[in-house]
BALOBA-1460 file (C-alpha; in Angstrom, 3 decimals):
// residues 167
<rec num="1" residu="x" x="7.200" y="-22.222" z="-3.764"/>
<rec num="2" residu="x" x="9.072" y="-19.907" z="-1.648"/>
<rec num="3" residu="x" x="7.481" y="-18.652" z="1.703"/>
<rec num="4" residu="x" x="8.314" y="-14.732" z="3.448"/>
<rec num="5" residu="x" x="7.272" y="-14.578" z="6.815"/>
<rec num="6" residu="x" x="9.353" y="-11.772" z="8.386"/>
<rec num="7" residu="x" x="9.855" y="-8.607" z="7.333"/>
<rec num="8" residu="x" x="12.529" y="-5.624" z="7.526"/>
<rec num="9" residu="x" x="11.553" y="-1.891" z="7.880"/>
<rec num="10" residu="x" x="13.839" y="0.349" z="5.457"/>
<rec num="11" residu="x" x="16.734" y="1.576" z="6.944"/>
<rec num="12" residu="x" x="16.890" y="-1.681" z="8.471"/>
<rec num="13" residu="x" x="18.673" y="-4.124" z="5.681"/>
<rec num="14" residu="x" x="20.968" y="-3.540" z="3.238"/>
<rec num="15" residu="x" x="22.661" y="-5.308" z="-0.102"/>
<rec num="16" residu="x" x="21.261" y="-6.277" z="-3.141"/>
<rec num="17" residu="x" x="17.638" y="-7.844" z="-3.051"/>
<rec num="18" residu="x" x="14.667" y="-8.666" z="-5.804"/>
<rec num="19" residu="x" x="11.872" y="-6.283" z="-5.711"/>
<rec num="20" residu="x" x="8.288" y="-6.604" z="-5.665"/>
<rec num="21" residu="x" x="6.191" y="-3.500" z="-7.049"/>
<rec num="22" residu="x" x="2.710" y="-2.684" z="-5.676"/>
<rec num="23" residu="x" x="0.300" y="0.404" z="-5.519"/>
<rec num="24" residu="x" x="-0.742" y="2.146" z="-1.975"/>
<rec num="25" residu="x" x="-3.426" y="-0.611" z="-0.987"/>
<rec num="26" residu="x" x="-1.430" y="-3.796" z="-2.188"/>
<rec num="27" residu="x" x="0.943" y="-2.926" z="-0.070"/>
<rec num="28" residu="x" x="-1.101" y="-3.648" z="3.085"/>
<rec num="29" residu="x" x="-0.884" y="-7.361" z="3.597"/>
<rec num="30" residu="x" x="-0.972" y="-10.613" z="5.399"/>
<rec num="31" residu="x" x="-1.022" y="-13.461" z="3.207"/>
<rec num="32" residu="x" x="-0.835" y="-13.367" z="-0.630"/>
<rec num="33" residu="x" x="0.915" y="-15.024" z="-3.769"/>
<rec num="34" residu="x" x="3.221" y="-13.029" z="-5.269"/>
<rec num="35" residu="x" x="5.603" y="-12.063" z="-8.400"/>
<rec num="36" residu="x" x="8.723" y="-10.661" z="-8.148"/>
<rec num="37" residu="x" x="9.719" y="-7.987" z="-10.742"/>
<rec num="38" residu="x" x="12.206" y="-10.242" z="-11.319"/>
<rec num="39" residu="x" x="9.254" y="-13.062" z="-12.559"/>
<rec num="40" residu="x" x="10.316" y="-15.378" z="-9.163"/>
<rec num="41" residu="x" x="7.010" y="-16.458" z="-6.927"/>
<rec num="42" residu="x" x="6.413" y="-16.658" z="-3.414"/>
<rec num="43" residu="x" x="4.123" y="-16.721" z="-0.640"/>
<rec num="44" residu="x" x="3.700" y="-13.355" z="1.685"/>
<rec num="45" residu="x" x="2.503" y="-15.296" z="4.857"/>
<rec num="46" residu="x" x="3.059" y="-12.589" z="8.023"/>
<rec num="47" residu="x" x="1.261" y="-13.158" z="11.099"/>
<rec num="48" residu="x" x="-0.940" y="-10.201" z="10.855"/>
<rec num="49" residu="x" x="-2.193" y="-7.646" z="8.124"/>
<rec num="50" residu="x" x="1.186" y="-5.200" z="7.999"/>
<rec num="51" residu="x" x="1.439" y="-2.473" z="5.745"/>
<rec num="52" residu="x" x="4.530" y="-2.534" z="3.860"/>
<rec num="53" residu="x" x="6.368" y="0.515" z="2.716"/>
<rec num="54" residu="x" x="8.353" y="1.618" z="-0.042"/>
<rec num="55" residu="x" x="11.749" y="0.452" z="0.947"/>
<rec num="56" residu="x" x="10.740" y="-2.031" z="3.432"/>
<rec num="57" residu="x" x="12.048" y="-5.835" z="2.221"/>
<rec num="58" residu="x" x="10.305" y="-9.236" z="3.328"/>
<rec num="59" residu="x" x="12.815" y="-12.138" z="3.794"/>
<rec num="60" residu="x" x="12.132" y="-15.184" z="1.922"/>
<rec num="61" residu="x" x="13.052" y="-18.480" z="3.247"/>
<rec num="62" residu="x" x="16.587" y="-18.883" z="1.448"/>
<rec num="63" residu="x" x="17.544" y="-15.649" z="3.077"/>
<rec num="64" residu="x" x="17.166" y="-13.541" z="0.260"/>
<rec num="65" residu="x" x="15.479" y="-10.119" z="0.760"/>
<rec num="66" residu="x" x="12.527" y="-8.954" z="-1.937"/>
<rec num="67" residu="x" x="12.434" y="-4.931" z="-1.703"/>
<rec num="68" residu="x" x="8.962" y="-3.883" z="-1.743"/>
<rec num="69" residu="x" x="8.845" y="-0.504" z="-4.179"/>
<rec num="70" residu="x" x="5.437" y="2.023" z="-4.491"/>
<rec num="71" residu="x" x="4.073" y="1.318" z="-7.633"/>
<rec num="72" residu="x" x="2.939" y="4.712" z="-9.862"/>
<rec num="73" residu="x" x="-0.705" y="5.178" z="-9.369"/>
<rec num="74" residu="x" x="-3.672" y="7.599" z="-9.776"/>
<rec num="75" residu="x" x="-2.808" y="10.610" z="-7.607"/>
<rec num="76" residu="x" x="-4.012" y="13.823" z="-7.000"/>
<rec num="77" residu="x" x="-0.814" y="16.927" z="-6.416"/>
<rec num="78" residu="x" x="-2.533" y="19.041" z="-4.234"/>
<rec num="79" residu="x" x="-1.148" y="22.361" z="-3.944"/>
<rec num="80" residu="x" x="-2.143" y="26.333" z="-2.742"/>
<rec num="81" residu="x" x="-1.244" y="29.148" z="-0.606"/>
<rec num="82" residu="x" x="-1.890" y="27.427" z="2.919"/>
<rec num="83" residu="x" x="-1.026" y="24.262" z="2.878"/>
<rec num="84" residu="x" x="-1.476" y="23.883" z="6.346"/>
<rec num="85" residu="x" x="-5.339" y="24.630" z="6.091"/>
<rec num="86" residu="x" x="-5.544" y="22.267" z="3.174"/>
<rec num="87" residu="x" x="-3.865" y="19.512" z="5.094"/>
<rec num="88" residu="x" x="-6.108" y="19.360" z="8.011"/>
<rec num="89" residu="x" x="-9.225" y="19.020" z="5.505"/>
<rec num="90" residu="x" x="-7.505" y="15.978" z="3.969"/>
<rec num="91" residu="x" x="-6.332" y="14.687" z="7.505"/>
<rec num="92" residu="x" x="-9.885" y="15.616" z="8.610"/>
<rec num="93" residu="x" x="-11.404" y="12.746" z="5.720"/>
<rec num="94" residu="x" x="-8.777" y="10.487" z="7.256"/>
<rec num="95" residu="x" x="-7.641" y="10.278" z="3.340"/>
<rec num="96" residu="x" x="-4.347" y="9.151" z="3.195"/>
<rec num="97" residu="x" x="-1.828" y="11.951" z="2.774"/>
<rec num="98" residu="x" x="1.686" y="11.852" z="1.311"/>
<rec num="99" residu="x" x="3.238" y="14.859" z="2.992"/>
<rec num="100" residu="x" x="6.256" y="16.956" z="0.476"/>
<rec num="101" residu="x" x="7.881" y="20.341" z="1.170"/>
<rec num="102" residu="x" x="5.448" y="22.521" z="-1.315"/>
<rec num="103" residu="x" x="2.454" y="19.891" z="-2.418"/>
<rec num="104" residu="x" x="0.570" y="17.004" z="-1.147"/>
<rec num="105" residu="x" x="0.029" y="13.942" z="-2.775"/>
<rec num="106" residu="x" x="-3.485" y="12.170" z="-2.640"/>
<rec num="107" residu="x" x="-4.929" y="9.503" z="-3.904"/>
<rec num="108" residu="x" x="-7.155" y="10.523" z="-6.921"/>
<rec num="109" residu="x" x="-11.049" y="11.258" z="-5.679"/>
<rec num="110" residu="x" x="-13.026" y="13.552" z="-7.292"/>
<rec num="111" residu="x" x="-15.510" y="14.391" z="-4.296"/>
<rec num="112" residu="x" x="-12.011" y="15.640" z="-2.317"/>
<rec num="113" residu="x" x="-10.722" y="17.431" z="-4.924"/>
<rec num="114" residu="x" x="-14.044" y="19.133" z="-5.049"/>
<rec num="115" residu="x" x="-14.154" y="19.965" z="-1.469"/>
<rec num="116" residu="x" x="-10.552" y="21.114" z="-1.501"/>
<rec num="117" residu="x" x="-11.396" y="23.553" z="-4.675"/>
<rec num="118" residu="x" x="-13.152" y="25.205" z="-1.805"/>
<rec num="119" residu="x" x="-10.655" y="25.697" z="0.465"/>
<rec num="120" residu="x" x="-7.779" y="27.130" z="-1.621"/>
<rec num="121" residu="x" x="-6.165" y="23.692" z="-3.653"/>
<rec num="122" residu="x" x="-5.504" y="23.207" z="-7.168"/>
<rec num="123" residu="x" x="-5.141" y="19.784" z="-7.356"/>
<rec num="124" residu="x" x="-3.437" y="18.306" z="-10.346"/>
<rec num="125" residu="x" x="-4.148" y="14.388" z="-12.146"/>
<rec num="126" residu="x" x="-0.650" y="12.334" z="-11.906"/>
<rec num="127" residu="x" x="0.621" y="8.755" z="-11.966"/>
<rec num="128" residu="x" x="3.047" y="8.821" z="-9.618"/>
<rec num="129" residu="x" x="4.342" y="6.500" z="-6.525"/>
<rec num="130" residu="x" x="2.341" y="6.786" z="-3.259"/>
<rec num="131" residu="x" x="3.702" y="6.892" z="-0.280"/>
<rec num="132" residu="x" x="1.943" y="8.535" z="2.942"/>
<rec num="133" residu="x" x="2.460" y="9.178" z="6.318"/>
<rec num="134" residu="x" x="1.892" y="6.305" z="8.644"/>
<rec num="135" residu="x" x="0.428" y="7.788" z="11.254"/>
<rec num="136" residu="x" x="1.080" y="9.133" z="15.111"/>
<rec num="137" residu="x" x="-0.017" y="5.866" z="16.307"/>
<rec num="138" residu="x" x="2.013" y="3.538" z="14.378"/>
<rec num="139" residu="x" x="3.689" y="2.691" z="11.448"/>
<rec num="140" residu="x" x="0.827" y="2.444" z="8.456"/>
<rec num="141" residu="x" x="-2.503" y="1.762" z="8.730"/>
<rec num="142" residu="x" x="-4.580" y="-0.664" z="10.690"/>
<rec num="143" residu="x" x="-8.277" y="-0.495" z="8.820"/>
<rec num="144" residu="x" x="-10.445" y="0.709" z="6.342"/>
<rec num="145" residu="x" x="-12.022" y="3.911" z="7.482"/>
<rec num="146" residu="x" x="-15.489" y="3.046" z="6.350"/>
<rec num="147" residu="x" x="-18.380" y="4.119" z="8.042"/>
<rec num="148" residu="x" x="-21.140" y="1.480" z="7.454"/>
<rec num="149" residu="x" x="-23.007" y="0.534" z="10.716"/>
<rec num="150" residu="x" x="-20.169" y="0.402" z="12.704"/>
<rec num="151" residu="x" x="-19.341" y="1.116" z="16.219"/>
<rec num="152" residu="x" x="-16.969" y="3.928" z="14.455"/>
<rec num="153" residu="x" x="-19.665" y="5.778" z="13.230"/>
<rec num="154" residu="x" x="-19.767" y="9.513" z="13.200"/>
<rec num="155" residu="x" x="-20.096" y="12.325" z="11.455"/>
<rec num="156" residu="x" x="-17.366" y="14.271" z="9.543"/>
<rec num="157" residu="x" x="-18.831" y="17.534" z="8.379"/>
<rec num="158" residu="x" x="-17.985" y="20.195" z="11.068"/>
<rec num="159" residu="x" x="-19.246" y="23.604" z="9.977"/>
<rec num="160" residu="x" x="-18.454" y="25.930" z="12.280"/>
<rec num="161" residu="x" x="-15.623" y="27.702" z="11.011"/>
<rec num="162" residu="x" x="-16.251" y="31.489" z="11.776"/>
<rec num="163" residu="x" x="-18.708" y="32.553" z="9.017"/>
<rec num="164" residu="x" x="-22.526" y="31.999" z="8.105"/>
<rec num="165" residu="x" x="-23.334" y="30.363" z="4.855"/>
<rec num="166" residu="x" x="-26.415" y="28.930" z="3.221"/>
<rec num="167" residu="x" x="-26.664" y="25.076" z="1.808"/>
């Protein structure tokens, strides 16, 4: 079976290549089997846990490039007057944010789509490719932003934000 074990950022290869398609959290990876659309398998084996982009391509050991492609998934389109204020509460969460010109794309998550009914969004059920920002401190994602016991542990409900209210 054939072995990737490098990798090439999008923008950074060209010509024609197989693909392999995978939703937002199969696309972060070390070491995996996997099918090509194309039916061909291989081994993923990188030397840490990457998270591959749409576009990006892992090189196989004949040289030949397999495109990695966002697979449609379960998304929320989040959309409303300011946008701005929206995306800080999802950025806020830490959720994963894909970032367009008049709507932001979630994944799907009923508790955030309640809190953002609150703020202003309509958010919208779609299958659609995922693709979010990476991040000022790198490209992707590094971890799971789970709270458990943790040294990470803190709290994410800030409440003062001008106005009294009861709970």
């Amino acid at each position: 079976m054939l072995i990737a074990q490098t990798y090439k950022r999008a923008g950074d290869w060209e010509g024609d290549a197989l693909s392999v398609t995978l939703d937002y959290e199969g696309r972060f990876l070390r070491r995996k089997k996997l099918t090509t659309d194309q039916g061909e398998a291989f081994v993923l084996d990188l030397g840490q846990t990457t998270s591959l982009d749409h576009g990006d391509a892992v090189e196989l050991a004949d040289g030949r490039l397999v495109e990695i492609k966002a697979a449609p998934e379960a998304v929320l389109i989040v959309t409303g007057e300011n946008l701005a204020r929206i995306g800080w509460h999802i950025g806020n969460r830490h959720t994963p944010c894909q970032i367009e010109e008049d709507r932001l794309l979630i994944q799907d998550d009923p508790v955030i789509a309640h809190m953002l009914s609150h703020v202003g969004a309509k958010c919208e059920k779609a299958t659609l490719p995922f693709t979010p920002e990476g991040g000022a401190y790198g490209h992707g994602r590094t971890h799971s932003h789970e709270h458990g016991n943790s040294a990470h542990d803190h709290s994410h409900h800030h409440h003062d934000h001008g106005h009294d209210h009861a709970h």
